[in-house]
Structure formats: structure tokens, C-alpha cells
N, C-alpha and C positions, 0 to 999 in steps of 0.2 A: 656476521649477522646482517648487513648490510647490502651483501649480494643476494642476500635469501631472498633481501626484502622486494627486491628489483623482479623476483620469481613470482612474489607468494600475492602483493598485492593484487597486480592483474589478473591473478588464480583466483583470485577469490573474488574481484568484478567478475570475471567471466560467470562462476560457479550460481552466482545470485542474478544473473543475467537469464542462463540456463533456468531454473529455477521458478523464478518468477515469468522471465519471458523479458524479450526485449522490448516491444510496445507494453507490455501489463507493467513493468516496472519506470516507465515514462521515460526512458531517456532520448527516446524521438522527438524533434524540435524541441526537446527541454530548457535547454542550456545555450542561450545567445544574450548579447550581452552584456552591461556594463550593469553590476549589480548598483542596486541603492536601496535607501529603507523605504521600507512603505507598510500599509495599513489595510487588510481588506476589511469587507461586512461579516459581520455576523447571523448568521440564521440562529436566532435562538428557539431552541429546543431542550426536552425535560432533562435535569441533571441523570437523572434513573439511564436516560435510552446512553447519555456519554460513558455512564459507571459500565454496563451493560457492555457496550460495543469495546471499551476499553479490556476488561475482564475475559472478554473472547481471546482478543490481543496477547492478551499478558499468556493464557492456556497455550493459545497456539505457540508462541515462542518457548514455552517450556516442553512442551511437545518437540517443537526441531530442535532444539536443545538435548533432548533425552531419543529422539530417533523413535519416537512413538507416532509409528505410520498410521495405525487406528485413531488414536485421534487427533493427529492433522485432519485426517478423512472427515472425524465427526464437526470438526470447526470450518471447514475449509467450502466454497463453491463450488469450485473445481482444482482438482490436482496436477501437475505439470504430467508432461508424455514422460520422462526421466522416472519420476514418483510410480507412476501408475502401470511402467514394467521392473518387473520382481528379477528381471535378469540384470537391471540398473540400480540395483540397492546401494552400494558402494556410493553410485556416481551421486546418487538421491541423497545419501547421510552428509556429504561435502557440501552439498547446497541448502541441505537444513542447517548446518554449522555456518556455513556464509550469511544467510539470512539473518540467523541465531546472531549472528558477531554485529551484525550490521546496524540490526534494531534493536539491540539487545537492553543498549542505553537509552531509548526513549523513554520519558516518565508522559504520565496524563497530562501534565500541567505544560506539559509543550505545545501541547494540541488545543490551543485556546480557539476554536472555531469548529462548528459541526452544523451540520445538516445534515436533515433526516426527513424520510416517511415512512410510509407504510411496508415497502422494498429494497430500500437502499439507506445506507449512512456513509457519510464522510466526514471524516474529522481530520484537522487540518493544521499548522501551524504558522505561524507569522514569517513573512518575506526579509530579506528579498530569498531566502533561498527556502522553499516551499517546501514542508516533507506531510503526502498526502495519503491517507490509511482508506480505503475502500472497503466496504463490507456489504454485504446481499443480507437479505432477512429470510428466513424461510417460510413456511406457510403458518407457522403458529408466531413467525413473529423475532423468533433467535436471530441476532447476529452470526453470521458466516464471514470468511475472512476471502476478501477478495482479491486487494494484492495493497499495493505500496508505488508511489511515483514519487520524484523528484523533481522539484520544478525551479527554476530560476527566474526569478521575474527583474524584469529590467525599467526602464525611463517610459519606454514604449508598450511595454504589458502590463505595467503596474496591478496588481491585483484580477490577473487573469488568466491564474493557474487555476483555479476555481470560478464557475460560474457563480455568479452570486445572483442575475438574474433569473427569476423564478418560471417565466416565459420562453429562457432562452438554452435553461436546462436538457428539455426532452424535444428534441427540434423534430424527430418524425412522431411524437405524438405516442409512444407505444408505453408507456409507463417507466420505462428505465431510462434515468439520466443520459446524456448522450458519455459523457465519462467514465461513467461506470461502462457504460455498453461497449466501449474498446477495447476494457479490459476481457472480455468475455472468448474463450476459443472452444 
């Protein structure tokens, strides 16, 4: 079992790498560092848009869970290249399982931090090691699932795996966070 293991881990980073995307799942400059504890802000926002943006969450992973490509689709922004050809089904059902295995243990009550408007929510968890949920809104308003990052914050980032300033969020002005917008292909 123990040589599997040395096989199946890195199979299954890769598979959720694939998947999500190597920028959309944040492991680009993530991770530097001497972890420590810390504290960010809060944007407080209505309990309804967390239940809401959560409830998305919880569908879409029973969705990769169960290999229900329809609705990924109907929860989802955008769908990976892998996902979105039908001759990669196989490679598609591995990284819904990866996903599925990955997040599968997160509860609400992890994500003690969110912010939201009218087009984007982030909901977020406490440092030092950051797990970051991104979601789009569609035009009536619905959470979309946008992707998922990992963040590490250290001595020197302390609390700035999330913008917390509200000026410094959308830097070219266009409506979308600038975090959310990297995730976007």
C-alpha cells in the first residue's frame, strides 16, 4: 500500500491541477514561507448570499462526485478543456474524483470570511494556510462555481491572500475583482 501511495498522491495533484487549472487553482507564488498564525478582515455580508454560495458548493461536489457532466455545467462558469471534450471523459471523471476527494471535507463553518457583490463572492478561510472558494453570479444573481486556491500566508503576507481592501480589489476598474479575473480562461 505504501508504494501505491508514492504513485497515486501526485496522480491525483496532478489530476486536480488538470482540472481546475494550474493558475485557477492558485498554486502560483502560493506557497513561500515560514507559516504563522494570523487574522484577516471581514467583509460582512448577508448570511442568505453565504448559505446560498455554500449550497452551490456542496451540489457541484456531489455533481463530481456522481460524474454528472450536466450539472457541473449548470453550476459551473466555465468548464476545463479536459471536461468540455467528450473524447476526454475518462481523463474528466479522474479529476472530478480528485476535486471530489480534495474538497470533499470542507464544512461552511471553515469559511468564516466572504465577500460579495453583485458579480462575484469569495468565501474564505482563516491563515496561515488559506483555502479560497471563488464563485461568479450570473445575471439573475445565482452563484456559479469558479474555482478554488490555496494560499500560504507568511510573516511578510500576513493576510494577503485576499484583498481585503475594497479600492484595491478591481485595479483596472472593469467590475471583476482583480482575483477573481485570473481565474477566468
Amino acid at each position: 500500500m505504501h508504494k501505491h501511495n508514492k504513485i497515486l498522491i501526485p496522480l491525483l495533484a496532478i489530476c486536480v491541477v488538470l482540472f481546475i487549472g494550474y493558475e485557477g487553482f492558485g498554486w502560483k507564488n502560493s506557497f513561500v514561507g515560514e507559516e504563522i498564525e494570523g487574522i484577516t478582515n471581514t467583509i460582512t455580508v448577508s448570511d442568505p448570499t453565504k448559505r446560498e454560495a455554500w449550497t452551490t458548493f456542496e451540489q457541484y461536489l456531489e455533481f463530481a462526485k456522481t460524474h454528472d457532466m450536466a450539472g457541473i455545467r449548470s453550476l459551473s462558469h466555465q468548464i476545463s478543456e479536459t471536461c468540455r471534450d467528450i473524447s476526454r471523459e475518462a481523463e474528466c471523471f479522474v479529476l472530478m474524483d480528485s476535486v471530489y476527494n480534495i474538497a470533499g471535507g470542507f464544512k461552511l463553518s471553515d469559511f468564516k470570511h466572504i465577500q460579495a457583490d453583485e458579480r462575484q463572492i469569495i468565501m474564505y478561510t482563516d491563515g496561515p494556510t488559506v483555502v479560497i472558494l471563488f464563485f461568479t453570479r450570473d445575471q439573475s444573481g445565482t452563484p456559479k462555481v469558479l474555482g478554488m486556491r490555496l494560499c500560504l500566508e507568511d510573516k511578510t503576507s500576513l493576510g494577503s491572500c485576499v484583498e481585503n481592501d475594497p479600492d484595491k480589489r478591481d485595479l483596472d476598474h472593469n467590475g471583476w475583482w482583480d482575483s477573481v479575473e485570473t481565474l477566468f480562461y
